[in-house]
N, C-alpha and C positions, 0 to 999 in steps of 0.2 A: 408524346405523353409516355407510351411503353421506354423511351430511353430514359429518361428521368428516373421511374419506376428502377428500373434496373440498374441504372447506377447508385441511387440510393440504398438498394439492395448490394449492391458489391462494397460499400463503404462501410457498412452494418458487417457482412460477414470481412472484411481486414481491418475491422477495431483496434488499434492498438492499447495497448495495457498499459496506463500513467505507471512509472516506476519514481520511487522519490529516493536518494542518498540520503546518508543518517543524518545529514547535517538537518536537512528540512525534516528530517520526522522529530529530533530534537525541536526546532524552532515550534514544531505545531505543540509540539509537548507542550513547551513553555508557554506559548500565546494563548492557547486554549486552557490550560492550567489542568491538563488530563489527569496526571500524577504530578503529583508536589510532596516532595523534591522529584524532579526528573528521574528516570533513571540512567545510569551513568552509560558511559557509549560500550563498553567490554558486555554491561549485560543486553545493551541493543545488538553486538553482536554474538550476544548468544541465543540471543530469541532469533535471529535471521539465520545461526547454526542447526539449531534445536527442528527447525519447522515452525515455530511458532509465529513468524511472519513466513509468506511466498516471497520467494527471492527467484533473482535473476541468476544470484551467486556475488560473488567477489571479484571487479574487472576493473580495469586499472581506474576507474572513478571509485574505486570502495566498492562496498556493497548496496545493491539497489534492491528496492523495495518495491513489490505491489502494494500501489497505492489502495488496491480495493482491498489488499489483505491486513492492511494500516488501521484503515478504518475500518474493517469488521475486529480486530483485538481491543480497538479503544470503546466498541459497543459489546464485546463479553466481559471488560472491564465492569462496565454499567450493568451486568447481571441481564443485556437482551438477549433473546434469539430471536433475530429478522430473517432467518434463512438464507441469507447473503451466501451469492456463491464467490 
């Protein structure tokens, strides 16, 4: 029982972080209808320049995104503050 315990605990602290490329933060734009009209991919890479999303940075797949930092801009959108880290 203590190894279960403990490996569950080692799985919790090496989380890794969903990262999405613009293409899918486009797509979620679109299917979800966040912003309508989208915005265009130069100002998705300027919000991934800016800070305004967490990035991994620019690596030969494009630029990649925190997925948690995705979706806390599309809830300050919405006027919340959920305290999302």
């Amino acid at each position: 029982m203590r190894f279960m315990k403990d490996k569950m605990q080692q799985i919790d602290e090496n989380r890794v972080r969903t990262k999405l490329r613009l293409s899918e933060i486009e797509r979620l734009i679109r299917k979800h209808r966040i912003l309508v009209p989208p915005p265009s991919r130069p100002t998705l890479i300027s919000f991934c320049e800016d800070g305004t999303f967490d990035t991994v940075g620019k690596t030969k797949f494009g630029w990649l995104v925190f997925e948690d930092s995705f979706w806390r801009w599309v809830k300050r959108l919405d006027g919340e503050s959920t305290g999302l880290k």
